[in-house]
C-alpha positions in Angstrom: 32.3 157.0 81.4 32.8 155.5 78.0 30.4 152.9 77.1 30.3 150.8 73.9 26.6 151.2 72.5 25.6 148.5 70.5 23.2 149.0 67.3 23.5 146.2 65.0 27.3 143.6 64.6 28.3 146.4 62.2 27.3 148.9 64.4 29.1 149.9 68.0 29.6 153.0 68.8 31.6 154.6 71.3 29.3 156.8 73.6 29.2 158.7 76.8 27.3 157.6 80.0 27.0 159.0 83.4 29.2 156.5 86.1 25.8 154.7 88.0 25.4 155.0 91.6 25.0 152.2 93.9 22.6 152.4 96.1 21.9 150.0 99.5 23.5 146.4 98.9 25.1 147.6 95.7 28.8 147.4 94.3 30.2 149.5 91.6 32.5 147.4 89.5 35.5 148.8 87.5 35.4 146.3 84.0 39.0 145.1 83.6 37.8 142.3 80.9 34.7 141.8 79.1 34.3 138.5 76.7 32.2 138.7 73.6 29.9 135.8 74.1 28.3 134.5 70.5 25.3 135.2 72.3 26.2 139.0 71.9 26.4 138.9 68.3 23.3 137.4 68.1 21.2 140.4 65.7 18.1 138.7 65.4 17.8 138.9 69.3 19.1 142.2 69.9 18.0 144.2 67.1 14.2 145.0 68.4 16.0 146.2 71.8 18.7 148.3 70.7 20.3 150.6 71.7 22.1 148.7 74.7 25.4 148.0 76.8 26.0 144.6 76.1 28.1 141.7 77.4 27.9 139.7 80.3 31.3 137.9 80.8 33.3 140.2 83.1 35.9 140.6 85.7 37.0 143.5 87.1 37.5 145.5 91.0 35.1 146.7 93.3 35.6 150.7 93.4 32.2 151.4 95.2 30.2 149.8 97.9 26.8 150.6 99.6 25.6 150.8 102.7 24.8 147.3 103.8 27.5 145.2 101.8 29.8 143.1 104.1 31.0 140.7 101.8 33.1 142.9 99.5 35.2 145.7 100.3 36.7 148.5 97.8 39.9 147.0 96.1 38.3 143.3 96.3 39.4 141.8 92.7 35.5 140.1 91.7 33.8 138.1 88.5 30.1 138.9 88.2 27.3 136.9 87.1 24.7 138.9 85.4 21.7 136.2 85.9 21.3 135.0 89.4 18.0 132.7 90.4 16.3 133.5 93.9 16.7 130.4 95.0 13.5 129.5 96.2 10.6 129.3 93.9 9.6 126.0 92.4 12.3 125.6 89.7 15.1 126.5 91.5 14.2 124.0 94.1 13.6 121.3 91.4 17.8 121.9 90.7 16.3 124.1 87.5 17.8 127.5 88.7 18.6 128.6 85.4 14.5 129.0 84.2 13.6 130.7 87.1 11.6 134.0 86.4 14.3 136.0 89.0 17.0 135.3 86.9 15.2 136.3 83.5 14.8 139.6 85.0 18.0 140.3 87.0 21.1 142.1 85.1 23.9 144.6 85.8 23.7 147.7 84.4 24.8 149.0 81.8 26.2 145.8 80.6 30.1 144.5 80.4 31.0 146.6 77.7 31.6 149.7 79.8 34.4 151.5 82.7 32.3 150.8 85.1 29.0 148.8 86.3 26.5 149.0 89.2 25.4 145.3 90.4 22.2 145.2 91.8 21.6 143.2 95.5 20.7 140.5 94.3 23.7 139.7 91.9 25.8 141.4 94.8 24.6 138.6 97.1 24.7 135.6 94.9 26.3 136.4 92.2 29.4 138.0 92.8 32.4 135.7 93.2 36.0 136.7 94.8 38.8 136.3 92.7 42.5 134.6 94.0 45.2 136.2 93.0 46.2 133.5 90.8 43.9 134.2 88.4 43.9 137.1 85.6 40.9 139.0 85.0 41.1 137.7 81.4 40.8 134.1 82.9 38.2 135.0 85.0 35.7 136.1 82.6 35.8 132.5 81.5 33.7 131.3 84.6 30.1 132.0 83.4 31.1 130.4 79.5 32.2 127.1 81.9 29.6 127.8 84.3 27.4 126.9 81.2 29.2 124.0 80.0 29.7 122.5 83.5 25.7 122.3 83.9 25.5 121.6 80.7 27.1 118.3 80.6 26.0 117.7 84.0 21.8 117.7 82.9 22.9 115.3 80.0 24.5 113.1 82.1 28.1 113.0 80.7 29.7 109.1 81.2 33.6 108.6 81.3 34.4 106.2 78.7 31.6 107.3 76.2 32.1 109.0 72.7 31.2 112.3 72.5 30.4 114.1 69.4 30.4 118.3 69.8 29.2 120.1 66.9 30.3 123.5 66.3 33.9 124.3 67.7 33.6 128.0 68.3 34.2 129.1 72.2 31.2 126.4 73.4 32.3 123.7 71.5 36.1 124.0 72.5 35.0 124.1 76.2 33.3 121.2 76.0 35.9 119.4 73.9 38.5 120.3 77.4 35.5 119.2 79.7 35.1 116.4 78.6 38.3 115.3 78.6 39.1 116.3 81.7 36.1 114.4 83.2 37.7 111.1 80.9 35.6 110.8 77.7 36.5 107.8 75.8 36.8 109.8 72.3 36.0 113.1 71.6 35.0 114.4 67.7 34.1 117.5 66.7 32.8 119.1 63.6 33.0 122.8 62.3 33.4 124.5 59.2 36.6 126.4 59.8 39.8 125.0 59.3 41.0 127.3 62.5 38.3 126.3 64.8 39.4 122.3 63.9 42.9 123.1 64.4 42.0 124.5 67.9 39.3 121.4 68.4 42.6 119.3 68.5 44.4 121.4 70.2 42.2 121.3 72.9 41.6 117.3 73.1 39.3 116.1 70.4 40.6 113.0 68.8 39.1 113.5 65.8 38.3 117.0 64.0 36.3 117.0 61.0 34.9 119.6 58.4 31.3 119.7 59.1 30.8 119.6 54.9 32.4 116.3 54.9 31.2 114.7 57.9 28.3 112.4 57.4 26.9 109.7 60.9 28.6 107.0 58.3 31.9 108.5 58.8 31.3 108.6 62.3 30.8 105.3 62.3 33.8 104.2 60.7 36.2 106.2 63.1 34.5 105.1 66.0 34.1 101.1 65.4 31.1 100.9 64.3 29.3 103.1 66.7 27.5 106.8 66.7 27.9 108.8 69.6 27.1 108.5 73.2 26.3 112.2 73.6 25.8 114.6 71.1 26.1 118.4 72.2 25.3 120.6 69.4 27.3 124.2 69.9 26.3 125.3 66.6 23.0 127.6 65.2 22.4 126.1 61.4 19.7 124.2 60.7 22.2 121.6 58.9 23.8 121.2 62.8 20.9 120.3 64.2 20.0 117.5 61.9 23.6 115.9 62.0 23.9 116.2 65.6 20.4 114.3 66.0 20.9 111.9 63.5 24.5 110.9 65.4 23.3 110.1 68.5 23.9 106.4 69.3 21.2 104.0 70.9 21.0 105.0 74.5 22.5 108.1 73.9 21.8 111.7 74.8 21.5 114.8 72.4 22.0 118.1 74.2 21.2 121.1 72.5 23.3 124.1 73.8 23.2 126.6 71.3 19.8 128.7 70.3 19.2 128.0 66.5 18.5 130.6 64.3 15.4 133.0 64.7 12.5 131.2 63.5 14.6 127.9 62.8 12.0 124.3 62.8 13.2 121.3 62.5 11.0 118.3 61.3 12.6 115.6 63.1 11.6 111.5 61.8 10.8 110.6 65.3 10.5 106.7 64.2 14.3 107.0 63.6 14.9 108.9 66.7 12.9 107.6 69.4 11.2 104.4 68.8 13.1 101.6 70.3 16.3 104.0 70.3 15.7 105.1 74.0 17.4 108.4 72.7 17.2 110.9 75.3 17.1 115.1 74.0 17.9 117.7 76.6 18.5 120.9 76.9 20.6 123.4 79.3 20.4 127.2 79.5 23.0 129.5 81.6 24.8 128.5 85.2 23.7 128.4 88.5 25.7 130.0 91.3 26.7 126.6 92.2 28.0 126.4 88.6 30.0 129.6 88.4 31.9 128.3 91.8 32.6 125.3 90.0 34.0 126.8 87.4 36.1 129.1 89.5 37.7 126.1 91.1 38.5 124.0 87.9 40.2 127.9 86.4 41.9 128.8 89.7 43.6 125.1 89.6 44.3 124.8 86.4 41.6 121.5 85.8 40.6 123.2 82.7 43.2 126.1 80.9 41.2 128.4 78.7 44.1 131.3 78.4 45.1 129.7 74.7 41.4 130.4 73.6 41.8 133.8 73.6 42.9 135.2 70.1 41.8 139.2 70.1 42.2 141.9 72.8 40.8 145.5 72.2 40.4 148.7 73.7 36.8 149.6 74.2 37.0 151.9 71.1 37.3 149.2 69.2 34.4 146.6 70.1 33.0 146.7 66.5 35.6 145.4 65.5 35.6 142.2 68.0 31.8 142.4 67.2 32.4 141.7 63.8 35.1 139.2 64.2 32.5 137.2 66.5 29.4 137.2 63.9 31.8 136.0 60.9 33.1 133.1 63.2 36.2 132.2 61.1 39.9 133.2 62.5 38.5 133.9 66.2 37.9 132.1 68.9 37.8 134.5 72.2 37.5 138.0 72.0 38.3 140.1 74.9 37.5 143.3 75.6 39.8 145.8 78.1 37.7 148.6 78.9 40.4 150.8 80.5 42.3 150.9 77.1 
C-alpha cells in the first residue's frame, strides 16, 4: 500500500508498505479521509522520531475483521480514535482519562496517512465509533479535533453568558469560537495574525475578530465594557500568545491553555498580577476521552456544530507535502484533508 512517510514539513514522501494484518480483536480500516492536525506539523516533536506514518484524524470502512470482533462487521462505515485510556487505573477514574499511561502508549498503525490501517483491541473496543449515514467521512474526521475542544471547555468550566476570549483562530480556535456559541457565550473575541483565519473567526461566531499585533487587554476592555475575559483559551504556540492570553483573563476567570508552546518555550509569569486576590484559575486539557469522541459524534451527526466550511484543501495522498506545508505556514488554510484513495 501507499503510505505518506513523513521526514521533516518539507519532507513527505510517497513510499511503499506491506497492507498489516489484523490479528485477534483487530479491524483493518480502509482511510477514506485523514485531517492534518497542527499537531502533525509539529517538527520539533517529530523530528527525533522520524521516519513515521502520521496523522490521527481519520474516517474510513472496515475491510478486515479478526477473529473475536462482534461489534463491527466488513462494510461498517467507522471513525477511529488513535488514543484510548483503559479505563480503570487511577486517572481515568478521577474523570482524567486523557493522562492515563494506556492511552500514551496505544496507536494505530501505521498512522492516518495511509490506504489502509490495522487497529489494535484496544482502540477496536473503545475506540472505534460507527458512523450514520448522514455523515461524510470528511465530517467525521472532525470528531477527535471536537472531542478535544468539547473536554476542553468542559475542564475550564465554560459559563453561558460569559466573554470568551480564544487566541489563535487556526482549526482549534475556530472550534471553539462554534462551541461556544452553540453552548450561549455572552461575546466571543478572537485574535490571530491572519487576515483569513479572522475572516473565518467571524464567520464562525466571534463577535469580535482582531489582529493579534493590534490587540492589547486595553482594547479588550473597551469592546467589552470595561471588562477582560471570563475564559481565556489560548489555541496558539508563541510565546507573545501566551502572555496576552494570561494577562486577559478577568477576575474570576479561567485561562485554559490548549495548545503546546513551542519546544523549550518559559514563560515568567508576574504571579502578584495573576493570582493574588484575582482568584484566576489556569487549566489545562489534553486529547478526548471516549465519552468525548461520542459527544462529538452527536453534535456532527445533528448538525449542533457544522465544521464542513472549515475545510479549505483536499489532496491525493501523493500530495501530503504539500497539505504539510500549507499547515506549518498557517496563513490561507484552515483544514486540510487528505483522501488516501486518490
Amino acid at each position: 500500500m501507499r503510505v505518506a512517510m513523513y521526514y521533516s514539513n518539507n519532507d513527505v514522501r510517497l513510499e511503499e508498505m506491506v497492507i498489516p494484518g489484523v490479528g485477534d480483536g483487530e479491524i483493518l480500516v480502509k482511510i477514506e479521509a485523514s485531517g492534518i492536525c497542527g499537531s502533525d506539523a509539529m517538527e520539533w516533536y517529530r523530528i527525533n522520531r522520524v521516519p513515521l506514518v502520521l496523522g490521527h484524524e481519520i474516517a474510513g470502512t472496515v475491510v478486515e475483521v479478526g477473529n473475536g470482533v462482534s461489534r463491527f462487521k466488513i462494510g461498517d462505515r467507522v471513525a477511529v480514535a488513535h488514543h484510548v485510556p483503559c479505563g480503570t487505573c487511577r486517572y481515568c477514574k478521577a474523570g482524567h482519562e486523557t493522562v492515563c499511561d494506556t492511552l500514551r502508549k496505544t496507536n494505530f498503525y501505521p498512522g492516518g496517512f495511509c490506504e489502509y490501517v490495522r487497529v489494535p483491541s484496544i482502540n477496536v473496543e473503545k475506540g472505534t465509533f460507527l458512523l450514520p449515514d448522514k455523515i461524510s467521512f470528511e465530517d467525521a474526521t472532525f470528531i477527535e479535533p471536537l472531542a478535544c475542544v468539547l473536554r476542553g471547555q468542559r475542564l475550564a468550566n465554560f459559563k453561558a453568558g460569559g466573554t470568551v476570549l480564544i487566541v489563535g483562530s487556526g482549526i482549534s480556535g475556530l472550534l471553539h469560537v462554534k462551541l461556544a456559541k452553540a453552548n450561549g457565550a455572552g461575546r466571543i473575541f478572537a485574535t490571530d495574525i491572519s487576515g483569513f483565519r479572522l475572516e473565518a473567526a467571524m464567520r464562525s461566531g466571534a463577535d469580535h475578530a482582531i489582529n493579534a499585533k493590534e490587540y492589547s487587554p486595553d482594547l479588550l476592555k473597551e469592546l467589552n465594557g470595561g471588562y477582560l475575559a471570563d475564559l481565556v483559551i489560548i489555541c496558539a504556540s508563541a510565546e507573545n500568545a501566551f502572555r496576552q492570553g494570561l494577562g486577559s483573563v478577568e477576575r474570576g476567570g479561567t485561562v485554559l491553555i490548549f495548545s503546546a508552546s513551542g519546544k523549550d518555550a518559559q514563560l515568567p509569569v508576574a504571579t502578584n498580577d495573576i493570582f493574588w486576590r484575582s482568584e484566576v484559575t489556569i487549566t489545562s486539557s489534553y486529547a478526548g476521552s471516549p465519552q468525548d469522541h461520542f459527544e462529538a459524534l452527536d453534535k456532527i451527526s445533528f448538525k449542533k456544530i457544522d465544521v464542513c466550511d472549515m475545510i479549505t484543501h483536499r489532496f491525493g495522498l501523493k500530495d501530503t507535502g504539500i497539505g504539510f506545508k500549507l499547515v506549518a505556514e498557517a496563513k490561507d488554510s484552515i483544514k486540510v484533508i487528505i483522501e488516501p484513495q486518490k
